[in-house]
mmCIF entry with sequence, helices, sheets and N, C-alpha, C, O atoms, coordinates in Angstrom:
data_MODEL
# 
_entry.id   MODEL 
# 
_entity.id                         1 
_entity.type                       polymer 
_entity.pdbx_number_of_molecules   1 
# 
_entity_poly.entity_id                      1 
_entity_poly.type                           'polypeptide(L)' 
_entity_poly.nstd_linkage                   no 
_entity_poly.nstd_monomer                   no 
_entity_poly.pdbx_seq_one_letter_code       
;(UNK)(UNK)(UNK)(UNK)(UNK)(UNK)(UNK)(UNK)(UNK)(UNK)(UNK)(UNK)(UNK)(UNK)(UNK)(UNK)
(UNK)(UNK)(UNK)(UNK)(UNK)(UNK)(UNK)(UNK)(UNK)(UNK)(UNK)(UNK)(UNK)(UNK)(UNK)(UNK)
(UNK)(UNK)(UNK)(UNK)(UNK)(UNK)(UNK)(UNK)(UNK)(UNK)(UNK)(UNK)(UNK)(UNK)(UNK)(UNK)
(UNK)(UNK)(UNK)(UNK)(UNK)(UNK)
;
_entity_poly.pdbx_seq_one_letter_code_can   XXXXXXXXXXXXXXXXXXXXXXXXXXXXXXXXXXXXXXXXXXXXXXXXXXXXXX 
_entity_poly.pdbx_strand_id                 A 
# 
loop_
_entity_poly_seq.entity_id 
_entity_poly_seq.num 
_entity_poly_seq.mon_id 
_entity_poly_seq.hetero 
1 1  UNK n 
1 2  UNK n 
1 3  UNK n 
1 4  UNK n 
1 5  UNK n 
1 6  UNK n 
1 7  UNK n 
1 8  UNK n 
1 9  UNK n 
1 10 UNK n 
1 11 UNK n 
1 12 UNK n 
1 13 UNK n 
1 14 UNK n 
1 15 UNK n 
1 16 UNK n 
1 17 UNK n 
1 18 UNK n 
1 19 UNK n 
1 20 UNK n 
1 21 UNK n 
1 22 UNK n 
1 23 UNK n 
1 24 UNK n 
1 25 UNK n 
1 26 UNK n 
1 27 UNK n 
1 28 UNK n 
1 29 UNK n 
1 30 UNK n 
1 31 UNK n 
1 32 UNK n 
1 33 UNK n 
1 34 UNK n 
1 35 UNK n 
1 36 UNK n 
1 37 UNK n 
1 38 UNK n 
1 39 UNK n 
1 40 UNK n 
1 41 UNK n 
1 42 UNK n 
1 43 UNK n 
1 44 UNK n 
1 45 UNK n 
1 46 UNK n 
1 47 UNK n 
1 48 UNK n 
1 49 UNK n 
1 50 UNK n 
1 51 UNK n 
1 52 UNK n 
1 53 UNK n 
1 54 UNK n 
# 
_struct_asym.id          A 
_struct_asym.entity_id   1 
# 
_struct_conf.conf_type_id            HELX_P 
_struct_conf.id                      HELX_P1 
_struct_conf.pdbx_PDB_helix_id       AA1 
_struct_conf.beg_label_comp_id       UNK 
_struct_conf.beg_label_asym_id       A 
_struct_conf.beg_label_seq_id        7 
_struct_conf.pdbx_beg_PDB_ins_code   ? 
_struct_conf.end_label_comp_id       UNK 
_struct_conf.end_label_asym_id       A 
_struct_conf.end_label_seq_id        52 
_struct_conf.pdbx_end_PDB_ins_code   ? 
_struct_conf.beg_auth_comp_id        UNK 
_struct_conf.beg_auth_asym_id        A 
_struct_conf.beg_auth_seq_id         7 
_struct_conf.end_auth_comp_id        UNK 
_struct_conf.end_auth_asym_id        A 
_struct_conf.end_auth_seq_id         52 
_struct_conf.pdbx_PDB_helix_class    1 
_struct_conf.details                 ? 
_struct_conf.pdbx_PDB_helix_length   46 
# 
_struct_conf_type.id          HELX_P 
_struct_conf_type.criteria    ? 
_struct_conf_type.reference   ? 
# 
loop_
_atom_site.group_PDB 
_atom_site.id 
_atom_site.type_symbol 
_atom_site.label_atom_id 
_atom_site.label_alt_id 
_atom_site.label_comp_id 
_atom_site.label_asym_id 
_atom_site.label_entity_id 
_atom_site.label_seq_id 
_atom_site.pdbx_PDB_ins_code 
_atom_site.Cartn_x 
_atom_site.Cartn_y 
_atom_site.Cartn_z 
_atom_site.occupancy 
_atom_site.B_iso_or_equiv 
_atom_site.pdbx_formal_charge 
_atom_site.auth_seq_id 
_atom_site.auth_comp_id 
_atom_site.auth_asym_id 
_atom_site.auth_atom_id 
_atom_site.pdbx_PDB_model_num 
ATOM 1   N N  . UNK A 1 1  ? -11.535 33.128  -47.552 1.00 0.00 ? 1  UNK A N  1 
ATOM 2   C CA . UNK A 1 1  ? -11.029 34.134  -46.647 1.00 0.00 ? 1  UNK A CA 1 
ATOM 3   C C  . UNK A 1 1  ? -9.599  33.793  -46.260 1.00 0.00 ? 1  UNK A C  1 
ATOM 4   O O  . UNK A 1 1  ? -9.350  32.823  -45.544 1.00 0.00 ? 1  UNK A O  1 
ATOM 5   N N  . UNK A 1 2  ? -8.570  34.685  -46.790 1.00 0.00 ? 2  UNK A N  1 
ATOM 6   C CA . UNK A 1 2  ? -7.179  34.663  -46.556 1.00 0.00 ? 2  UNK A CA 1 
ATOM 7   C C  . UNK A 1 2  ? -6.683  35.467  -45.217 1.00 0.00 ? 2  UNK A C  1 
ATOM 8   O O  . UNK A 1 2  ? -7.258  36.478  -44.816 1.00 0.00 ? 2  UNK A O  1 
ATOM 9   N N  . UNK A 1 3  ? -5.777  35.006  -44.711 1.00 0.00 ? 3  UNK A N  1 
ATOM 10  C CA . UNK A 1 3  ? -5.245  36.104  -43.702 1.00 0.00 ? 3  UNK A CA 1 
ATOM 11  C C  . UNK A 1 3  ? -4.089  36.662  -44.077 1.00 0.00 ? 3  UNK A C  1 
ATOM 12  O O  . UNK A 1 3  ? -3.247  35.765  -44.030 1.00 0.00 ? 3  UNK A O  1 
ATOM 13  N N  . UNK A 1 4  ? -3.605  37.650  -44.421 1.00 0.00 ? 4  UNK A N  1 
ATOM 14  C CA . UNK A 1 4  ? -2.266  37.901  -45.183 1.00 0.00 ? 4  UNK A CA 1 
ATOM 15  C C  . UNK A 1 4  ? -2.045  38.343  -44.138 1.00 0.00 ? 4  UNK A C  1 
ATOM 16  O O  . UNK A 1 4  ? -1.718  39.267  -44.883 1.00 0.00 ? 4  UNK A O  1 
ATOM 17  N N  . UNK A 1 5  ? -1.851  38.705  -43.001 1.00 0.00 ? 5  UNK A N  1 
ATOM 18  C CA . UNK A 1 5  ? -1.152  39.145  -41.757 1.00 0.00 ? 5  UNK A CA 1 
ATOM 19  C C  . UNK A 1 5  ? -0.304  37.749  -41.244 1.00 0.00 ? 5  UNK A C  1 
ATOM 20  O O  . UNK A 1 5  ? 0.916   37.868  -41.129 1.00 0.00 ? 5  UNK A O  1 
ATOM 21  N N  . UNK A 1 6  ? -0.887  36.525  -40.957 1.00 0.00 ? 6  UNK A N  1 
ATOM 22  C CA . UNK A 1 6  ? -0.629  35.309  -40.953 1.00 0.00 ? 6  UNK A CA 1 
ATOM 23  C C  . UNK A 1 6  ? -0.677  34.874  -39.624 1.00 0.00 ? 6  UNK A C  1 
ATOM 24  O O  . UNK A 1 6  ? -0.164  33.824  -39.236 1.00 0.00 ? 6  UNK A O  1 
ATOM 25  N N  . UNK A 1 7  ? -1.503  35.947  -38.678 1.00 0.00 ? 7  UNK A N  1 
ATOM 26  C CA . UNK A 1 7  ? -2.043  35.932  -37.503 1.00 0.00 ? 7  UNK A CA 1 
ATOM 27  C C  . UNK A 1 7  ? -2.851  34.429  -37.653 1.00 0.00 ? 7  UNK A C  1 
ATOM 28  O O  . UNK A 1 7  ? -2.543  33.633  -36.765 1.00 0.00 ? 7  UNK A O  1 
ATOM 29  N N  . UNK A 1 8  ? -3.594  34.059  -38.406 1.00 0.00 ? 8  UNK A N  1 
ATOM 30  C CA . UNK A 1 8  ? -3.905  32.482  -37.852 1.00 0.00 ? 8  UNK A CA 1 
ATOM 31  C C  . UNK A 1 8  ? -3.274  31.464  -38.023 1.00 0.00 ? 8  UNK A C  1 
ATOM 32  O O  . UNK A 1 8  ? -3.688  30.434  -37.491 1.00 0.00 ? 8  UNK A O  1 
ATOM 33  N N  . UNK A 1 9  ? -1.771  31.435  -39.024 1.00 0.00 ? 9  UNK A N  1 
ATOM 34  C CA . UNK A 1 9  ? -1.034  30.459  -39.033 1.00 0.00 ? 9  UNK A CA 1 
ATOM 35  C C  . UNK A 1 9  ? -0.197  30.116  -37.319 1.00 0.00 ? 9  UNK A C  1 
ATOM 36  O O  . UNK A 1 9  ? -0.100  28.993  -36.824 1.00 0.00 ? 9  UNK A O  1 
ATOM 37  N N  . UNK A 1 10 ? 0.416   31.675  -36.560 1.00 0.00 ? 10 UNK A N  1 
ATOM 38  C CA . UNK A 1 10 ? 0.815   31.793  -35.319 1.00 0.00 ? 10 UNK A CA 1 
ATOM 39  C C  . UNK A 1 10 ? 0.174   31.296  -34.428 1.00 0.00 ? 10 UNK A C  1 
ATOM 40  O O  . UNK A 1 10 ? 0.631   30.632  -33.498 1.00 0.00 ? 10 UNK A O  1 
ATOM 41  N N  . UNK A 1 11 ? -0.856  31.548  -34.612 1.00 0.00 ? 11 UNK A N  1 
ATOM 42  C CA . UNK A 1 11 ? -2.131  31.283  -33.622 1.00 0.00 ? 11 UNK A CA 1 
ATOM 43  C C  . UNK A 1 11 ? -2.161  29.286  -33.834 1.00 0.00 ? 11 UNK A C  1 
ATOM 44  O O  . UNK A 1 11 ? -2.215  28.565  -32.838 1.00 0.00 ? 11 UNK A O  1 
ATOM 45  N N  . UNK A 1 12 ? -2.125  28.853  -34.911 1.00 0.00 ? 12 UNK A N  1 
ATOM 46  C CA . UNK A 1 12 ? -2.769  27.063  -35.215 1.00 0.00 ? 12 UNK A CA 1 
ATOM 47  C C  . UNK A 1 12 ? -0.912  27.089  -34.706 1.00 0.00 ? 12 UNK A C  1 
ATOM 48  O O  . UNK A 1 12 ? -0.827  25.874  -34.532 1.00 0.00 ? 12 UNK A O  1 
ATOM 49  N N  . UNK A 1 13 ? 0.044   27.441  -34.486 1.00 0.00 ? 13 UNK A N  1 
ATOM 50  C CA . UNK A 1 13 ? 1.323   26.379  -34.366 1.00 0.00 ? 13 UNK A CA 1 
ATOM 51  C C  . UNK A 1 13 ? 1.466   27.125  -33.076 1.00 0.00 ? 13 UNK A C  1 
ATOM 52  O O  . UNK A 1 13 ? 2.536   26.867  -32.525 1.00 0.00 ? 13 UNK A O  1 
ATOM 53  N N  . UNK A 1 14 ? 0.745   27.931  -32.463 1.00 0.00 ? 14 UNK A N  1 
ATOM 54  C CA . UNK A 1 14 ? 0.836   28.459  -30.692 1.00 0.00 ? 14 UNK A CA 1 
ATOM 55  C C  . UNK A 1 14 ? 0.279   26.432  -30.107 1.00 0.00 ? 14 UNK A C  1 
ATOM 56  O O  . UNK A 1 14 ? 0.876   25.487  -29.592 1.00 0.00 ? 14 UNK A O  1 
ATOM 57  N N  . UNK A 1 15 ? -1.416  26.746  -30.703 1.00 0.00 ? 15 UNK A N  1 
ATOM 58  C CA . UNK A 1 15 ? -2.468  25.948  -30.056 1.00 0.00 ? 15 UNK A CA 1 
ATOM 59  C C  . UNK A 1 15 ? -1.734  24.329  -30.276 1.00 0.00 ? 15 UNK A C  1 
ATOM 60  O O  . UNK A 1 15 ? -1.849  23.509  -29.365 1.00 0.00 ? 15 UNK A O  1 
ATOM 61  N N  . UNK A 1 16 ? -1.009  23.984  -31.520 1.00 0.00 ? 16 UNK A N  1 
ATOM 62  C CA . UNK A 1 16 ? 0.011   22.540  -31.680 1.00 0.00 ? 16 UNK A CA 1 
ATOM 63  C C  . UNK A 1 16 ? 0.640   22.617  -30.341 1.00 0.00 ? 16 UNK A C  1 
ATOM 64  O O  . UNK A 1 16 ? 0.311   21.854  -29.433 1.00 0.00 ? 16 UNK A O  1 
ATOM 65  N N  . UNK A 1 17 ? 1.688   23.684  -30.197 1.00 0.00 ? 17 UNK A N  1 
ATOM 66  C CA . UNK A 1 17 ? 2.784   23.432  -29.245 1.00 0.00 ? 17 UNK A CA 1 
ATOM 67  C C  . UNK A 1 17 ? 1.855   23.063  -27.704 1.00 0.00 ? 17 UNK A C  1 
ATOM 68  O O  . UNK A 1 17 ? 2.129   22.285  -26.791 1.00 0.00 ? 17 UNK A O  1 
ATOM 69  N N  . UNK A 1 18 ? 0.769   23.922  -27.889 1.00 0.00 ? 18 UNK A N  1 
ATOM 70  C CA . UNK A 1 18 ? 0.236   23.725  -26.046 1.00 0.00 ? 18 UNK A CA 1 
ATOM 71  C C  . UNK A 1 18 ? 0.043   22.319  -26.557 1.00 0.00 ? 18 UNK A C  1 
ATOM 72  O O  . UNK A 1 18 ? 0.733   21.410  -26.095 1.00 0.00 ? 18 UNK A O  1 
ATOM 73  N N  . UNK A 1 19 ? -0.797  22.114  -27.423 1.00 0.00 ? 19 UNK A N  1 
ATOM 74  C CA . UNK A 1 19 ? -1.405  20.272  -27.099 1.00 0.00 ? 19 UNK A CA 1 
ATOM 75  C C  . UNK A 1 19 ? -0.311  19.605  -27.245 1.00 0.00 ? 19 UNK A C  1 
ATOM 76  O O  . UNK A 1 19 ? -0.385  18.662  -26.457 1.00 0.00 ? 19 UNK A O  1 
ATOM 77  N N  . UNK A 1 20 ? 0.993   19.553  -28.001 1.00 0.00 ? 20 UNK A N  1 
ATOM 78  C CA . UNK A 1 20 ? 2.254   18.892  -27.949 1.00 0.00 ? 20 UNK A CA 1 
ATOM 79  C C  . UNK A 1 20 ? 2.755   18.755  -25.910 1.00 0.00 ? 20 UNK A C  1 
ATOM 80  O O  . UNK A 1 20 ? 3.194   17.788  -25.288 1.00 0.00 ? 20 UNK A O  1 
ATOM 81  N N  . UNK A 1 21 ? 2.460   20.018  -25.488 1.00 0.00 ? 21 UNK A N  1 
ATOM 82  C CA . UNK A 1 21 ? 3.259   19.529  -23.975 1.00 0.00 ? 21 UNK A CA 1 
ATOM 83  C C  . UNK A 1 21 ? 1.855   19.422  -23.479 1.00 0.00 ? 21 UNK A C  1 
ATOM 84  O O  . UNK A 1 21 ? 1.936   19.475  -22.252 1.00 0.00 ? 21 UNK A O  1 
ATOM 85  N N  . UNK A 1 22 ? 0.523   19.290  -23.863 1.00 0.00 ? 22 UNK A N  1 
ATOM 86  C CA . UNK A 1 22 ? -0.013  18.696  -22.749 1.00 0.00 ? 22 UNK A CA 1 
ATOM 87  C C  . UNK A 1 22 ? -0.525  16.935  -22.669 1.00 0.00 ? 22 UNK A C  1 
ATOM 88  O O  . UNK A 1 22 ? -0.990  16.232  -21.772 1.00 0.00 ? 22 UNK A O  1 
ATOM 89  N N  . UNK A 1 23 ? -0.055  16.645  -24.500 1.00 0.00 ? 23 UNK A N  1 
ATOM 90  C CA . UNK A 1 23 ? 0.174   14.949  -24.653 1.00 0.00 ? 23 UNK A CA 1 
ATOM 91  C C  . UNK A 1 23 ? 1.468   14.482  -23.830 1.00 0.00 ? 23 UNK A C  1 
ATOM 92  O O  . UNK A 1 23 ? 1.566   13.387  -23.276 1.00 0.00 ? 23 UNK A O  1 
ATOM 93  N N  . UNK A 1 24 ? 2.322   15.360  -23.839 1.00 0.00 ? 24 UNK A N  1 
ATOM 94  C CA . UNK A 1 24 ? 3.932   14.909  -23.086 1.00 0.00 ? 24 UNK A CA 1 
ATOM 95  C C  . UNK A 1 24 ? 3.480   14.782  -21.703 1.00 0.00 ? 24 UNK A C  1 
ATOM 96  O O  . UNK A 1 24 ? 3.468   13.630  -21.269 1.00 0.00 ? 24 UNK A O  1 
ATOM 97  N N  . UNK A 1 25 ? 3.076   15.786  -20.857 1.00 0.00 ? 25 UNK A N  1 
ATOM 98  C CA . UNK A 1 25 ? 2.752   15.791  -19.467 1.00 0.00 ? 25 UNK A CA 1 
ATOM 99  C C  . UNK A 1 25 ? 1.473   14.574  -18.914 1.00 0.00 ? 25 UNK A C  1 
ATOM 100 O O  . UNK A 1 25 ? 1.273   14.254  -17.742 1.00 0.00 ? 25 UNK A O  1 
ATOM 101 N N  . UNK A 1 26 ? 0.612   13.967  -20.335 1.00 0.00 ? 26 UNK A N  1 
ATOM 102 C CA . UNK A 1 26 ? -0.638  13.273  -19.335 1.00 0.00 ? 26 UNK A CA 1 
ATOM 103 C C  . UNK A 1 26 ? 0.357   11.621  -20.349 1.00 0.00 ? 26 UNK A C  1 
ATOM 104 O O  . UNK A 1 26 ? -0.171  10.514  -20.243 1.00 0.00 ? 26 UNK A O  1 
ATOM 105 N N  . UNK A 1 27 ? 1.559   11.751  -21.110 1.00 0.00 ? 27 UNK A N  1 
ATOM 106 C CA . UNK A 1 27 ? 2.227   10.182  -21.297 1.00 0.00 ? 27 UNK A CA 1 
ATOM 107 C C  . UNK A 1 27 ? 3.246   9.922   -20.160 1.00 0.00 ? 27 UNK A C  1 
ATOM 108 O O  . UNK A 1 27 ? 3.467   8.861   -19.577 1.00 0.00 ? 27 UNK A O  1 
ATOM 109 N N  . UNK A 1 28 ? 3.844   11.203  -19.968 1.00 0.00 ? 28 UNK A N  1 
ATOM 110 C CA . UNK A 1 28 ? 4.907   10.950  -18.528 1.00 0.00 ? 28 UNK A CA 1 
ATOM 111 C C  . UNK A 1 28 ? 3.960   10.739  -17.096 1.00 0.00 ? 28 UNK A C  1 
ATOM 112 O O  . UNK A 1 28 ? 4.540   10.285  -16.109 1.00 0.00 ? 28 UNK A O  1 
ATOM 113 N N  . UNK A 1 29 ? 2.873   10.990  -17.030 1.00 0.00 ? 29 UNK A N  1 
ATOM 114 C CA . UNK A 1 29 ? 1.923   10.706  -15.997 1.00 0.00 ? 29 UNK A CA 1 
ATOM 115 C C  . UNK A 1 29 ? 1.136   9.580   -15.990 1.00 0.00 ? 29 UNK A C  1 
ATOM 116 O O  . UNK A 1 29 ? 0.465   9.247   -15.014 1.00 0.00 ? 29 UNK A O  1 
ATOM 117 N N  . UNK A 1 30 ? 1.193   8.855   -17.236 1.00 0.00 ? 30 UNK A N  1 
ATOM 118 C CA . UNK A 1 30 ? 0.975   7.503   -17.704 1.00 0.00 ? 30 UNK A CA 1 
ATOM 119 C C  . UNK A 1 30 ? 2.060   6.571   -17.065 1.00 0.00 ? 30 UNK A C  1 
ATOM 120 O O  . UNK A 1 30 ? 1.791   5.648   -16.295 1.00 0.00 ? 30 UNK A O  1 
ATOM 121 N N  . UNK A 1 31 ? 3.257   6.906   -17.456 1.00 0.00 ? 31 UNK A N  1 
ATOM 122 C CA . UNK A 1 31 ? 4.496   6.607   -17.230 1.00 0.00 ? 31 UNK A CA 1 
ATOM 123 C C  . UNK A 1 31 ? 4.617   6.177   -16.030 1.00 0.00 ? 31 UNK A C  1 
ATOM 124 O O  . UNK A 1 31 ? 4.907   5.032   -15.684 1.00 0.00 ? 31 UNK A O  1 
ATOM 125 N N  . UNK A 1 32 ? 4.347   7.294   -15.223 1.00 0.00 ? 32 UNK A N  1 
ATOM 126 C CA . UNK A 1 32 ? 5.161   7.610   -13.596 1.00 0.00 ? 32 UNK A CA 1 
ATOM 127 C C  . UNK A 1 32 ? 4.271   6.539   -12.960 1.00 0.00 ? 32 UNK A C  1 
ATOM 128 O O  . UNK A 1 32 ? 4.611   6.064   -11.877 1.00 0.00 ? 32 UNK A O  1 
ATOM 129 N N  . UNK A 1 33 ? 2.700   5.966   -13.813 1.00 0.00 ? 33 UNK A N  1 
ATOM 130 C CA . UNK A 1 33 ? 1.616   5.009   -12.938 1.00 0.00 ? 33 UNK A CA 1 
ATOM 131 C C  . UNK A 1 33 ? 1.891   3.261   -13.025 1.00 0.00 ? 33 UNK A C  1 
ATOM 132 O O  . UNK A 1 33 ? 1.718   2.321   -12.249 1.00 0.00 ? 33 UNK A O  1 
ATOM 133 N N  . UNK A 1 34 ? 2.472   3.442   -14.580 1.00 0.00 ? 34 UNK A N  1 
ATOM 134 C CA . UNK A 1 34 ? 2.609   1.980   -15.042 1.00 0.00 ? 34 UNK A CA 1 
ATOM 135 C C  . UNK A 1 34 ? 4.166   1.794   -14.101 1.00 0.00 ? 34 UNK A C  1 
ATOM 136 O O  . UNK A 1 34 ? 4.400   0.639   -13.748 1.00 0.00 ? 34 UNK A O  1 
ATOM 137 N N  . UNK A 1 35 ? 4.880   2.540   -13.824 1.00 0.00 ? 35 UNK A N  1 
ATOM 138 C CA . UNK A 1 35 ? 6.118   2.050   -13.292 1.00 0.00 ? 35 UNK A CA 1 
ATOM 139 C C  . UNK A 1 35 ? 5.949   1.997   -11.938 1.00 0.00 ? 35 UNK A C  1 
ATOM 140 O O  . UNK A 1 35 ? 6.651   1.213   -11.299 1.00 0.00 ? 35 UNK A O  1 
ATOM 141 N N  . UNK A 1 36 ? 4.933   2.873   -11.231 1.00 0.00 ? 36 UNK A N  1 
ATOM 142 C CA . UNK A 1 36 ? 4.828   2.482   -9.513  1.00 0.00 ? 36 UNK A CA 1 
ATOM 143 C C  . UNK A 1 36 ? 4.119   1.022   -9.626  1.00 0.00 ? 36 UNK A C  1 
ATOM 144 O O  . UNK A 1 36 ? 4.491   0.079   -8.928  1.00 0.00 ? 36 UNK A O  1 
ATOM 145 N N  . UNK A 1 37 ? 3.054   0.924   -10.582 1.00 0.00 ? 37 UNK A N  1 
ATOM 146 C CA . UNK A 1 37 ? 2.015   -0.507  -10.204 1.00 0.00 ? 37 UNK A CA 1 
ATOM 147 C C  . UNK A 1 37 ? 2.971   -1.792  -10.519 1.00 0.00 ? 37 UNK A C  1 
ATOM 148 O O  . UNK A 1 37 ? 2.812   -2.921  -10.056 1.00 0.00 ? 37 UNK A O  1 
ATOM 149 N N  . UNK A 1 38 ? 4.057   -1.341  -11.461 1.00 0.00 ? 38 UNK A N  1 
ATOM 150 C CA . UNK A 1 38 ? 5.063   -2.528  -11.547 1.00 0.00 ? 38 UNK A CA 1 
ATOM 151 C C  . UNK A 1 38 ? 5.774   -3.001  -10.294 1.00 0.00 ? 38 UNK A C  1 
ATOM 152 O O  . UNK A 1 38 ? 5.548   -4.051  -9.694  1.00 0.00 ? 38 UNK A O  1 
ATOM 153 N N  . UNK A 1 39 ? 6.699   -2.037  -9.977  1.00 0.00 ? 39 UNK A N  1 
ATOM 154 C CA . UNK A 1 39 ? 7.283   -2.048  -8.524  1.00 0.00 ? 39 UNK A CA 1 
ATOM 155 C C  . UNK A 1 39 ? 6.008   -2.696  -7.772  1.00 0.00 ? 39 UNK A C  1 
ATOM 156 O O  . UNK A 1 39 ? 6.098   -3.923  -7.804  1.00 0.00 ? 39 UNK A O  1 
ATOM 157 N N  . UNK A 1 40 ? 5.131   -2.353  -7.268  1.00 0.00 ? 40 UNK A N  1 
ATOM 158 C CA . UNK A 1 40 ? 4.210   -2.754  -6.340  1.00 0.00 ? 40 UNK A CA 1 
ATOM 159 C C  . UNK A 1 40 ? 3.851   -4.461  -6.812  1.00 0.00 ? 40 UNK A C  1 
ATOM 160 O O  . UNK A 1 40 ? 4.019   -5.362  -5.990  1.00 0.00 ? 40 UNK A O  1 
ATOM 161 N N  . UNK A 1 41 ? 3.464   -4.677  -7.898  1.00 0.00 ? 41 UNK A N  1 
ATOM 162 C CA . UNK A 1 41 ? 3.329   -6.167  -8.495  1.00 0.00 ? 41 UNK A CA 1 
ATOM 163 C C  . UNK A 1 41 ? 4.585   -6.803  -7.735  1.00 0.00 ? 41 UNK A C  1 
ATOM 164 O O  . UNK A 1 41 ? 4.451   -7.642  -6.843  1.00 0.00 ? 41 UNK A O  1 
ATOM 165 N N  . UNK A 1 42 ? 6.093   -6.211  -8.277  1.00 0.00 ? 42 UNK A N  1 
ATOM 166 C CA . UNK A 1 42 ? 6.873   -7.142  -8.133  1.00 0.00 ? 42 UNK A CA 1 
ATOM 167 C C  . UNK A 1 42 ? 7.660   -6.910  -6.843  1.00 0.00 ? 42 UNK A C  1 
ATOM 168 O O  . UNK A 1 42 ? 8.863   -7.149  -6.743  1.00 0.00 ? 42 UNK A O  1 
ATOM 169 N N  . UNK A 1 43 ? 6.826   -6.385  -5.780  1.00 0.00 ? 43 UNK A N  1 
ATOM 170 C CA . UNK A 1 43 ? 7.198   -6.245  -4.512  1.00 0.00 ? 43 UNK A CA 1 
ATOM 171 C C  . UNK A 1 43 ? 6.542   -7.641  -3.813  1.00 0.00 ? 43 UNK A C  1 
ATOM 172 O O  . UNK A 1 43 ? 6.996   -8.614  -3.212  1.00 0.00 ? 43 UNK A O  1 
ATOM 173 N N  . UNK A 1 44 ? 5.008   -7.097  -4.309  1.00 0.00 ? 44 UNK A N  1 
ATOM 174 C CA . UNK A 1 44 ? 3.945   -8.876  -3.947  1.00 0.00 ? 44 UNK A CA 1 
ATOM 175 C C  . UNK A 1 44 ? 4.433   -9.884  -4.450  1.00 0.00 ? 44 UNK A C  1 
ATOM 176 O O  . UNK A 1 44 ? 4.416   -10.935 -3.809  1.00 0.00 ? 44 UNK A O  1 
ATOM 177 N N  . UNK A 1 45 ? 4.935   -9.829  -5.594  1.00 0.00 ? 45 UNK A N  1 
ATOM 178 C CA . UNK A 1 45 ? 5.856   -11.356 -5.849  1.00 0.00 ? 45 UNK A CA 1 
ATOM 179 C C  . UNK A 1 45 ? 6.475   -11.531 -5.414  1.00 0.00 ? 45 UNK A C  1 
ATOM 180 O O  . UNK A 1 45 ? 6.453   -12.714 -5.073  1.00 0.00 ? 45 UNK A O  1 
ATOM 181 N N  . UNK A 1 46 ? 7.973   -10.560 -4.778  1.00 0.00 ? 46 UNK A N  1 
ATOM 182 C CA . UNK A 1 46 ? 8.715   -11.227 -4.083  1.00 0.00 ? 46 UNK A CA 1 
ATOM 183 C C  . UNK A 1 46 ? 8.699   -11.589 -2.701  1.00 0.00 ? 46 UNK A C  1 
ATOM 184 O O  . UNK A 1 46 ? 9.575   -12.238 -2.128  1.00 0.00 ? 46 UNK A O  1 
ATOM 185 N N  . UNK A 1 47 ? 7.356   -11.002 -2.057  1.00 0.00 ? 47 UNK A N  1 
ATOM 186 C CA . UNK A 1 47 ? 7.077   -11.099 -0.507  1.00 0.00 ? 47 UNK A CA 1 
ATOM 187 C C  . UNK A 1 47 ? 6.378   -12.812 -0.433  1.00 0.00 ? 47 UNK A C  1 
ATOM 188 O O  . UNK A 1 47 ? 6.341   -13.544 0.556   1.00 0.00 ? 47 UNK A O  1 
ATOM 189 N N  . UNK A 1 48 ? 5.816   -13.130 -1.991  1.00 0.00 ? 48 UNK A N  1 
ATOM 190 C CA . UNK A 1 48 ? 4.763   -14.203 -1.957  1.00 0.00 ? 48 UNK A CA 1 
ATOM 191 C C  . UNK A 1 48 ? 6.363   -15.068 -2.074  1.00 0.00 ? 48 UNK A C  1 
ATOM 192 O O  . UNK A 1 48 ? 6.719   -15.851 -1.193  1.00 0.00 ? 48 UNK A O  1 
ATOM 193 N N  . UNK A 1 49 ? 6.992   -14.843 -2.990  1.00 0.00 ? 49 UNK A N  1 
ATOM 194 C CA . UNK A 1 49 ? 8.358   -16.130 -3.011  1.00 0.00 ? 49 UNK A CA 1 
ATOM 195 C C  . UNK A 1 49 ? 8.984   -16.246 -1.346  1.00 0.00 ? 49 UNK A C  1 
ATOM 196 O O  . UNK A 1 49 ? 9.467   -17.212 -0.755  1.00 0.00 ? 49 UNK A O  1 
ATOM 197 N N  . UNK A 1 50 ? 8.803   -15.187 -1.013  1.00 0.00 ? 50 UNK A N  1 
ATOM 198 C CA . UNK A 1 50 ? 9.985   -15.193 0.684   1.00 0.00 ? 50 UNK A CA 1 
ATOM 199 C C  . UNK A 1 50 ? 9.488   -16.028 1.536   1.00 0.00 ? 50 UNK A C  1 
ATOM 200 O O  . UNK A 1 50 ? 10.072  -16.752 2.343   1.00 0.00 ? 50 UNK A O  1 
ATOM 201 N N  . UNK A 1 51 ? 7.728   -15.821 1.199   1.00 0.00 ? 51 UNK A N  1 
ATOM 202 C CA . UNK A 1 51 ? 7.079   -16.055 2.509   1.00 0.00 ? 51 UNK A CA 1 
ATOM 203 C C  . UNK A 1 51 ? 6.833   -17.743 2.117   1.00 0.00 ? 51 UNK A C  1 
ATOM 204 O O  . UNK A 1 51 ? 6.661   -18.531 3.048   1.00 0.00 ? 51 UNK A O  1 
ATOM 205 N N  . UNK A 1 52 ? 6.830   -18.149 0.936   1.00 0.00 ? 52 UNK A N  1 
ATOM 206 C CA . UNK A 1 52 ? 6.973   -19.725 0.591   1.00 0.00 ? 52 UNK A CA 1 
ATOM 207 C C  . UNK A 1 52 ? 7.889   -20.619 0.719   1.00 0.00 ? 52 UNK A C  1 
ATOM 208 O O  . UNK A 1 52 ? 7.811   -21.843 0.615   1.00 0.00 ? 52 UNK A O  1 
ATOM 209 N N  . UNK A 1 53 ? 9.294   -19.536 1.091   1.00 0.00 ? 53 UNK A N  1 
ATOM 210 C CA . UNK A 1 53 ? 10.518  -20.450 1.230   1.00 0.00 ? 53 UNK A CA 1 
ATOM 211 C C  . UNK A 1 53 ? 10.693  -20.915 2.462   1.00 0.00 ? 53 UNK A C  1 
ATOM 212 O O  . UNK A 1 53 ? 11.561  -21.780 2.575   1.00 0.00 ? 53 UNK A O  1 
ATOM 213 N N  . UNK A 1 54 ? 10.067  -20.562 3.502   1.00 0.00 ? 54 UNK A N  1 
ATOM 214 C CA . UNK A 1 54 ? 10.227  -20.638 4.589   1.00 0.00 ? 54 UNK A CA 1 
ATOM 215 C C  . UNK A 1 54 ? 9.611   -22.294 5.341   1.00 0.00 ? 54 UNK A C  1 
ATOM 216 O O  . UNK A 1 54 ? 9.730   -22.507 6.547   1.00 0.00 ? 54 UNK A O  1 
# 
């Protein structure tokens, strides 16, 4: 079964592009988690160095 209209080729590179920005939106939301828990790690490290120098 052919489609010579090519209505399902439009349709399979519509449904790519949505899953293309909805891998982009849940890696930048990956992103935005691994870089707060860093900051937060290396906030406790440097509160644990301050509070040892003393």
């Amino acid at each position: 079964m052919t489609d010579p209209t090519g209505e399902s080729k439009e349709r399979n590179r519509e449904i790519a592009a949505n899953e293309s920005a909805r891998q982009t939106t849940g890696s930048i939301r990956i992103s935005v988690w691994a870089i707060a828990i860093a900051i937060i790690i290396g906030l406790i490290g440097f509160g644990w160095v301050m509070l040892g120098n003393k």
